[in-house]
C-alpha positions in Angstrom: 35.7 -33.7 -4.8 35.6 -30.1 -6.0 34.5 -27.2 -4.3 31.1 -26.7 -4.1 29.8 -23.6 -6.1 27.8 -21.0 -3.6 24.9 -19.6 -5.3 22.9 -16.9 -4.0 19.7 -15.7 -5.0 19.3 -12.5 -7.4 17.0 -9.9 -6.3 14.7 -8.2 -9.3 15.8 -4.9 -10.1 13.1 -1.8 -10.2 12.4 -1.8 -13.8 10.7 1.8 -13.3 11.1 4.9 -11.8 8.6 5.8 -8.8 8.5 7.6 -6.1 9.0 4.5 -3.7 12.4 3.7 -5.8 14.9 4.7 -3.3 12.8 2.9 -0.3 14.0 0.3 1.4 11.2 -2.4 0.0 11.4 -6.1 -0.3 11.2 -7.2 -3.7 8.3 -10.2 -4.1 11.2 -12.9 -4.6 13.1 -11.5 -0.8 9.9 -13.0 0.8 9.6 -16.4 2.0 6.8 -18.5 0.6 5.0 -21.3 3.3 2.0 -22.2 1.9 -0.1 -19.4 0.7 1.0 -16.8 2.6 4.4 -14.7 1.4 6.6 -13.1 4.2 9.4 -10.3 4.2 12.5 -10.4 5.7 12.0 -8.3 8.9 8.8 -10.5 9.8 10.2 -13.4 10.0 12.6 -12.5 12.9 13.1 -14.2 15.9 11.3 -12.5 19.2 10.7 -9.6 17.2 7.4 -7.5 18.7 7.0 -5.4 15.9 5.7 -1.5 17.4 4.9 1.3 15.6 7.1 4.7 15.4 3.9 6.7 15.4 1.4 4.9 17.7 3.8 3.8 20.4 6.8 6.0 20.3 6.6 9.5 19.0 4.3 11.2 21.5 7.0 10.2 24.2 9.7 12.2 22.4 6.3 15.3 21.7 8.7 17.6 23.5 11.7 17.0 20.6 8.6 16.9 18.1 7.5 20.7 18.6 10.7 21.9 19.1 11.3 20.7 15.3 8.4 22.2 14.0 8.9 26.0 15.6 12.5 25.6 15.4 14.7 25.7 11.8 16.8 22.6 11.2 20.2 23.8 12.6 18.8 25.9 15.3 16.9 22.5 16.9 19.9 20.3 16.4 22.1 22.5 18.1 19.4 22.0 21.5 19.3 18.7 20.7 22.5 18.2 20.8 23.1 20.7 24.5 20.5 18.4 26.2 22.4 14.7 25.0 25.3 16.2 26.5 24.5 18.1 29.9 22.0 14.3 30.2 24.4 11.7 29.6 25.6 12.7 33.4 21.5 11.3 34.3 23.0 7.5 33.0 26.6 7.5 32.7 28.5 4.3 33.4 31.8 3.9 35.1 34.1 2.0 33.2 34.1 -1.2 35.1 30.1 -1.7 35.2 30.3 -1.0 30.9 30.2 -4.9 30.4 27.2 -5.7 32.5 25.6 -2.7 31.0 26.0 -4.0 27.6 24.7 -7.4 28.0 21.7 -4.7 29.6 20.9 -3.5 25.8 20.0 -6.9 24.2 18.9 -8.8 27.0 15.3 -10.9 27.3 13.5 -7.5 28.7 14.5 -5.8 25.8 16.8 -2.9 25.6 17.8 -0.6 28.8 15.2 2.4 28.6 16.1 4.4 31.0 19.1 6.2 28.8 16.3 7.9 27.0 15.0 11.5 27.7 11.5 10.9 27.1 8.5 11.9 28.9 8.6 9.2 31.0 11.7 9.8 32.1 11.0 13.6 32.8 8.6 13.0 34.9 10.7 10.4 37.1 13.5 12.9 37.4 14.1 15.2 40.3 12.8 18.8 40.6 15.7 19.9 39.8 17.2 17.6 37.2 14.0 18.9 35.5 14.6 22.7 36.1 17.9 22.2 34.4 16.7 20.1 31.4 14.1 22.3 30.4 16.4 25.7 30.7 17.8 24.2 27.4 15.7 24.6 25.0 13.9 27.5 26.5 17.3 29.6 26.4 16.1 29.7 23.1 14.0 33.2 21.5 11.4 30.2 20.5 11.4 28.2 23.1 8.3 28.9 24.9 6.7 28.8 21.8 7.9 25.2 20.8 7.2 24.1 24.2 3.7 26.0 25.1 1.5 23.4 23.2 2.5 20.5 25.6 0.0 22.8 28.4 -3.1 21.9 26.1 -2.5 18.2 27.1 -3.3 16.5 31.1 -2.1 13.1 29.8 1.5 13.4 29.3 3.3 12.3 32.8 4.1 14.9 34.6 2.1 17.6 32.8 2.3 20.1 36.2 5.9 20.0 36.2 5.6 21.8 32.4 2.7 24.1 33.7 5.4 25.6 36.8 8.2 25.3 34.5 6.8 27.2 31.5 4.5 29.9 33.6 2.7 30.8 30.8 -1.0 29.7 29.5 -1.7 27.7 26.4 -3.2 29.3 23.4 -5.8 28.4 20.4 -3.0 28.5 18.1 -1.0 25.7 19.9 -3.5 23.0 18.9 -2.2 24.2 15.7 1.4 24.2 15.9 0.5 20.7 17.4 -0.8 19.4 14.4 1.9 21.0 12.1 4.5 19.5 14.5 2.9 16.1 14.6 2.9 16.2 10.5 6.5 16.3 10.4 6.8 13.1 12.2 3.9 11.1 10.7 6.7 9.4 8.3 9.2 7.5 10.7 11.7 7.9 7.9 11.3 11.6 7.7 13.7 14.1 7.8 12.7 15.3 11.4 11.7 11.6 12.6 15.3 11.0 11.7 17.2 13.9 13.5 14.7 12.7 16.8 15.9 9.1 16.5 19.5 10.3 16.1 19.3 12.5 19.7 18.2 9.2 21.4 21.0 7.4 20.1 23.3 9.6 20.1 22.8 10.1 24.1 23.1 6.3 24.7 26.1 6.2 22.9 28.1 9.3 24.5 26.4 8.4 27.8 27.7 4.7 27.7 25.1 1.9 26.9 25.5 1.5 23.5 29.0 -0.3 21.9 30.7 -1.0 18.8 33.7 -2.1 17.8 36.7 -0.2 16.9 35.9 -0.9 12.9 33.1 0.9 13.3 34.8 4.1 14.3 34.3 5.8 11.0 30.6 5.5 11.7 30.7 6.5 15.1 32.4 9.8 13.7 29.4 10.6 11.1 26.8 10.3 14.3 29.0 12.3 16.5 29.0 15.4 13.3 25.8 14.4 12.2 24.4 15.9 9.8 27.5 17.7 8.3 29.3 14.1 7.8 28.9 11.0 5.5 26.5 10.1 2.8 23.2 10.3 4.6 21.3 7.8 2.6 23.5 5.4 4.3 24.1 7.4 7.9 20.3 7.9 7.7 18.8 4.7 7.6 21.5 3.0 10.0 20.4 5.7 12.5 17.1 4.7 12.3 18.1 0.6 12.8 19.8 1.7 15.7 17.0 3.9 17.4 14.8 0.9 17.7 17.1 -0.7 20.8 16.4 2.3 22.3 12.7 2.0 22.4 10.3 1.3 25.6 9.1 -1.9 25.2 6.2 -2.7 26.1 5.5 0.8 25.0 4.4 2.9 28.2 0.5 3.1 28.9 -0.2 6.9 29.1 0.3 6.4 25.4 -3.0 5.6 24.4 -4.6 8.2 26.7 -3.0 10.4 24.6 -4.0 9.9 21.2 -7.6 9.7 23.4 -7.2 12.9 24.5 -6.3 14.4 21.2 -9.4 13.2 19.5 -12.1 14.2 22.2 -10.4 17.6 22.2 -10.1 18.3 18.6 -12.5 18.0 15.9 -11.9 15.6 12.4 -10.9 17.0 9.5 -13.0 15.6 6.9 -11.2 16.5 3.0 -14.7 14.8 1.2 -17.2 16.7 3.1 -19.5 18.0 0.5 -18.3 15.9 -2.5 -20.5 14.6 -4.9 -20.6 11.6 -7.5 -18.5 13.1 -10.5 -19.3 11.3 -14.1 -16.7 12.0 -16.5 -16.7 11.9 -20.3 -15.0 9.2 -21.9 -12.1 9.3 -24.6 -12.7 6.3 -26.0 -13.2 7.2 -29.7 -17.1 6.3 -30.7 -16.0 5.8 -34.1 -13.6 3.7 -33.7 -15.4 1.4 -31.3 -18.2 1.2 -33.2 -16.3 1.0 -36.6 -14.3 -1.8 -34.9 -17.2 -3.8 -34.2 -18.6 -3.6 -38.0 -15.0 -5.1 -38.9 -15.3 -7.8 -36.1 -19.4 -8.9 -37.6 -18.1 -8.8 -41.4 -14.8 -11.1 -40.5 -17.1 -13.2 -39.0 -19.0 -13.7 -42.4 -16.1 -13.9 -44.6 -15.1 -16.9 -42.4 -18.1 -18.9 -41.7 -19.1 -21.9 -43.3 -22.4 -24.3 -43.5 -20.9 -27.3 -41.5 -21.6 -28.1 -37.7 -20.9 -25.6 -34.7 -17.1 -24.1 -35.4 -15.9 -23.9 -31.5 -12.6 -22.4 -33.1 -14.4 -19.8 -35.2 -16.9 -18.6 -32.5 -14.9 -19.0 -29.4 -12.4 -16.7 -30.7 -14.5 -14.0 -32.6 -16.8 -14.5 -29.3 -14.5 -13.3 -27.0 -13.1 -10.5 -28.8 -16.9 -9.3 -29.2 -17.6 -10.0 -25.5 -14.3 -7.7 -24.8 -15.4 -5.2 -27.3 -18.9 -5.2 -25.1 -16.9 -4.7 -21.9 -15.0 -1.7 -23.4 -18.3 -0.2 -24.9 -19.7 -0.2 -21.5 -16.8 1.1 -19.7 -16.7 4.4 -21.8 -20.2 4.9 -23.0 -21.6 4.8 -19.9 -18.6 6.3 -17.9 -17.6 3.9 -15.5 -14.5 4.0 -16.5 -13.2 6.0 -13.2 -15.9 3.9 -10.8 -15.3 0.8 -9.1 -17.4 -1.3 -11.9 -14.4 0.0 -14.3 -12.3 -2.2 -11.7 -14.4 -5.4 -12.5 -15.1 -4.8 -15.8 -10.8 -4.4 -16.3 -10.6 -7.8 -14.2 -13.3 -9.5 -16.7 -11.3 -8.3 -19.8 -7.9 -9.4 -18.9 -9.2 -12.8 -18.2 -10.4 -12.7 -21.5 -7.5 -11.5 -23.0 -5.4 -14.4 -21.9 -7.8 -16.7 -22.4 -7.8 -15.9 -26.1 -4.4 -15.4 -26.2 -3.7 -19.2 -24.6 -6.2 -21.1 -27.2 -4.5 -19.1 -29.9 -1.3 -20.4 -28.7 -2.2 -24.1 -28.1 -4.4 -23.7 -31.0 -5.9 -27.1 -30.6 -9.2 -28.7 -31.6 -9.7 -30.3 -28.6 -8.9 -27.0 -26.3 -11.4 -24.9 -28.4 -13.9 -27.4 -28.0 -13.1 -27.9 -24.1 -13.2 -24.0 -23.9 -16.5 -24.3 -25.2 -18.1 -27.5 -23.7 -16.8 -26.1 -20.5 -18.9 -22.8 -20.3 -22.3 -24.8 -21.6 -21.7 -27.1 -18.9 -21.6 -24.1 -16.5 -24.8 -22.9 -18.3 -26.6 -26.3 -17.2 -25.3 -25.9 -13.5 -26.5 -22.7 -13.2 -30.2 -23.7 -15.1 -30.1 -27.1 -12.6 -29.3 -24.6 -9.2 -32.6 -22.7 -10.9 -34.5 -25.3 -10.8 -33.9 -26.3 -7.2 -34.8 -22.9 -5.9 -38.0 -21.9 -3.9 -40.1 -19.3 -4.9 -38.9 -16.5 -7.7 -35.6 -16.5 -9.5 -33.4 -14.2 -8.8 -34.2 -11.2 -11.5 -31.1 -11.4 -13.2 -31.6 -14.9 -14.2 -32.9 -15.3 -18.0 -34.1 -19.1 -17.3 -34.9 -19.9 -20.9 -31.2 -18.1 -22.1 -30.3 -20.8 -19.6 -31.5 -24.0 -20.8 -30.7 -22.8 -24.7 -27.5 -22.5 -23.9 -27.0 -25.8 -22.2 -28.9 -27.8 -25.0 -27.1 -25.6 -28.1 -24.8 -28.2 -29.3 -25.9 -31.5 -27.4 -28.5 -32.3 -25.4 -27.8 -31.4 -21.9 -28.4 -35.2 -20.5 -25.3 -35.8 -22.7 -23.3 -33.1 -21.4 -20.9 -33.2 -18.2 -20.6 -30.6 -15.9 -16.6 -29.3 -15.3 -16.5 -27.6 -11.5 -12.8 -27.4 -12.2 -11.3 -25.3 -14.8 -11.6 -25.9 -18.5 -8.0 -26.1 -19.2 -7.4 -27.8 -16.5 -5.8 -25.0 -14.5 -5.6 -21.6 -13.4 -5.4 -18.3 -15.1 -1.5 -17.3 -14.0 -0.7 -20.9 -15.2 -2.3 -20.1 -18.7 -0.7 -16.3 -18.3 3.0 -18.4 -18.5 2.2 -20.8 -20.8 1.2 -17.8 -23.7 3.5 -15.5 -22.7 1.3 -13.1 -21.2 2.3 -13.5 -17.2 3.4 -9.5 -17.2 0.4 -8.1 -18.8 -1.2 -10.7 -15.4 1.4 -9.1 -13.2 0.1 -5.5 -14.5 -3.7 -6.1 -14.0 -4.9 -9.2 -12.8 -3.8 -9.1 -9.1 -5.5 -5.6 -7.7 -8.4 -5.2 -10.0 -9.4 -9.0 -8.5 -9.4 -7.7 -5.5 -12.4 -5.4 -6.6 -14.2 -8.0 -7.6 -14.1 -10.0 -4.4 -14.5 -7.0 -2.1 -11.3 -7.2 -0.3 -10.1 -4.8 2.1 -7.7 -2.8 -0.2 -10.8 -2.6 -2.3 -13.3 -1.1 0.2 -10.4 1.5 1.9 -9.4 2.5 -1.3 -13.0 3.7 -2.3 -15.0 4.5 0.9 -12.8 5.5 3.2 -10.3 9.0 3.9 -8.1 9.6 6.1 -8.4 12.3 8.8 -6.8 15.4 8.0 -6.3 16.3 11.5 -2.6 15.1 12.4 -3.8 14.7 15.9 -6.0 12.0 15.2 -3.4 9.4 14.2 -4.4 9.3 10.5 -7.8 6.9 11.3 -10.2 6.4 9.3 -13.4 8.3 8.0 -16.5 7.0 5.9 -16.7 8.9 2.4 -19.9 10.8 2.0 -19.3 10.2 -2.1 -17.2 7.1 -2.9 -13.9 7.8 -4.5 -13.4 8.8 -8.2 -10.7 6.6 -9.2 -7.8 6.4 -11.4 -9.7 5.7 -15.4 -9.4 2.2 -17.3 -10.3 3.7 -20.2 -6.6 3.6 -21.6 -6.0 0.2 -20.2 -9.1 -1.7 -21.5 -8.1 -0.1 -25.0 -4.6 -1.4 -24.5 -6.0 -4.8 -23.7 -8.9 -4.7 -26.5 -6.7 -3.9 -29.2 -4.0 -6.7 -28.3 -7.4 -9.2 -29.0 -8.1 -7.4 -32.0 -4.9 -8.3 -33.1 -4.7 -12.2 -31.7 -7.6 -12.3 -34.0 -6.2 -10.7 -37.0 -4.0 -13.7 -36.6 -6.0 -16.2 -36.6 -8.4 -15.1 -38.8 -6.7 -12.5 -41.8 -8.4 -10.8 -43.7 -7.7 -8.0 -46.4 -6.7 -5.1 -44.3 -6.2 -5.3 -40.1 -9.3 -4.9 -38.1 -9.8 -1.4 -36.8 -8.2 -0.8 -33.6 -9.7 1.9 -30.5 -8.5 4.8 -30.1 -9.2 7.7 -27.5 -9.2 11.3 -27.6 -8.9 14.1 -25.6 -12.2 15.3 -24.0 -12.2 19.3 -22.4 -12.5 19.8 -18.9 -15.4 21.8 -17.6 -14.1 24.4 -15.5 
């Protein structure tokens, strides 16, 4: 029997550049499908209590946190790197109890926290373990300064301990340096999050608790020099990996009352206060949408003959026209940066791959199902009418209704489809005509507009805090967000119909396609 071939599974590559290119992302095809739901990697590992570097772990290292901000880069490290050494003496191991300490780091309980100088820890060590501790990093001309903020606060542990050891008072501006302090660490892949994470694991290496194997010295080397040693977008991220055995877990209690006491003490920071609704001009070329149209009507007319209803013919100049009226609205009424832009951008890529799909198949008997399918629609929503008590609904034209049902047979003879008229979905039809990227590109988060989904509602009427002591929560808009125009999308996606049709339907010269313009800014 031969060998069996090993196959392994090829991620996608980024096809663009972004600003997210270089993070370290699962792809869509690294997660794991069961049933409807898709997870990554990471979340699908055993025992794993996921915890959050801001929420649950920063504010125990706030001491290491303002020393960063008031500090430069090299000056900080170089404290850092004093108070790993003179405290690796708090939790060094002999040599004979280093085995039981290392089934300590990975045991049920979680990883051993006490090799970590956190506030927790300071406040659990003696008077004058203290003393000596914080003569580091104010030996330094800034030190004070760094450390002074940490007065404004009762809820860290052992918060009169800092008042004797400092001797100074708290001022207004500390709430500042704070909040400037707290900002470099928001991102627990920053640059200073980074050099934080890389004290704490540096001191449980040097101090004993952490091992790895003689392969690994070269590593070992690069966090002993670190920065100054190794190619940091690898010694960077496996610092970070690291860190995480080295976090409390659960994460200590005073925690919470601390992010409490930062918002009752500080005020929010609100970036929309005093916006109003902004409508901007469109670019969509008048002309050409108007123009367009004329071409679309006359096409029509060179193509239509005396016979029966042509579910070909008017299904495909239909939806083009329908398009065209979704486009027309859009721009001429400048929605095209509100969150009706989103729905109306959702509406026309349906259409789009619809017409694309029956262009493909190209079939009598998927026109006419195209067709037979939205009468029968027509007649459930006309039935539903006539089942309801009181008014209708004001959008409801009733008559529109019942003409449409009983168009091209009478409605007693016509079934009612509450599946789909193609008997599937639109992604299926997307792969079928070719046309699953320009689905990839739209379909998935303008649909979530149209539903109301969460993404949809924070992305629109919601900001966050600007205060960097709040924890980045949440704040109602007073003016729902302008967002990002359609208008260049929907004429993308309009003039691909145009052409389908141009296709099926040639004439003498192409139909006119959309263009935009460039509008002036009022300043």
């Amino acid at each position: 029997m031969g060998k069996r071939r090993k196959t392994t599974r090829k991620s996608k590559g980024r096809k663009r550049k972004s600003t997210y290119s270089n993070f370290n992302i699962s792809a869509i095809d690294q997660h794991h499908r069961q049933g409807s739901k898709l997870s990554p990697p990471l979340a699908r590992l055993p025992n794993l209590t996921p915890t959050r570097w801001l929420d649950d772990h920063m504010p125990e290292m706030l001491w290491a946190v303002l020393l960063t901000e008031v500090l430069e880069r090299r000056e900080y490290l170089i404290v850092l790197r004093k108070v790993a050494v003179h405290c690796r003496n708090w939790f060094l191991r002999k040599d004979d109890e280093r085995p039981a300490a290392a089934k300590q780091v990975h045991d049920a309980t979680g990883p051993n926290i006490d090799v970590v100088v956190d506030h927790t820890k300071l406040a659990e060590v003696s008077e004058e373990q203290f003393g000596n501790f914080v003569s580091i990093p104010l030996s330094h001309p800034l030190g004070y300064a760094a450390l002074r903020p940490l007065l404004l606060l009762k809820s860290i542990p052992g918060s009169e301990r800092w008042k004797k050891h400092l001797n100074c008072d708290s001022t207004s501006d500390d709430w500042n340096t704070m909040a400037k302090a707290i900002i470099g660490v928001l991102d627990h892949q920053s640059e200073k999050s980074t050099d934080i994470r890389w004290f704490k694991l540096i001191l449980g290496i040097i101090s004993g608790h952490m091992f790895f194997p003689h392969s690994m010295a070269e590593q070992l080397e690069e966090l002993r020099v670190f920065p100054d040693k190794g190619d940091m977008r690898r010694v960077r991220p496996f610092i970070r990996s690291c860190e995480i055995n080295l976090r409390r877990n659960p994460p200590s209690q005073w925690v919470r009352t601390f992010w409490e006491e930062l918002l009752s003490k500080t005020a929010c920071i609100d970036p929309t206060q005093g916006d109003v609704y902004k409508f901007i001009e469109t670019r969509i070329e008048r002309k050409t949408l108007y123009t367009s149209r004329d071409n679309i009507v006359e096409r029509f007319s060179e193509n239509m003959g005396a016979g029966p209803a042509n579910p070909r013919l008017e299904s495909a100049f239909g939806l083009v026209l329908y398009a065209l009226a979704i486009v027309e609205e859009v721009g001429m009424h400048r929605v095209h940066t509100r969150i009706i832009g989103r729905l109306a951008l959702r509406a026309l890529v349906e259409a789009n791959i619809t017409l694309k799909y029956l262009k493909k198949v190209d079939s009598a008997e998927m026109w006419m199902s195209y067709r037979v399918y939205g009468a029968g629609q027509a007649k459930l929503a006309f039935l539903k009418a006539q089942e309801l008590e009181g008014k209708l609904p004001a959008f409801i034209d009733e008559d529109a209704l019942y003409a449409i049902a009983n168009e091209d047979v009478w409605q007693e003879f016509l079934d009612i489809d509450v599946g789909h008229w193609a008997n599937s979905n639109l992604r299926q039809l997307s792969i079928e005509c070719d046309a699953k990227e320009l689905y990839d590109k739209y379909y998935d988060w303008a649909s979530t507009f149209a539903h109301s989904h969460w993404g949809a509602v924070r992305d629109t009427n919601f900001v966050t805090c600007h205060n960097a002591l709040h924890r980045l929560h949440r704040l109602p808009r007073h003016a729902h967000r302008s967002l990002n125009s359609v208008e260049a999308d929907v004429v993308t996606l309009i003039n691909e119909m145009l052409e389908a049709l141009d296709e099926l339907y040639p004439g003498n010269s192409e139909l006119s396609k959309l263009q935009l313009v460039e509008v002036a800014v009022a300043r």
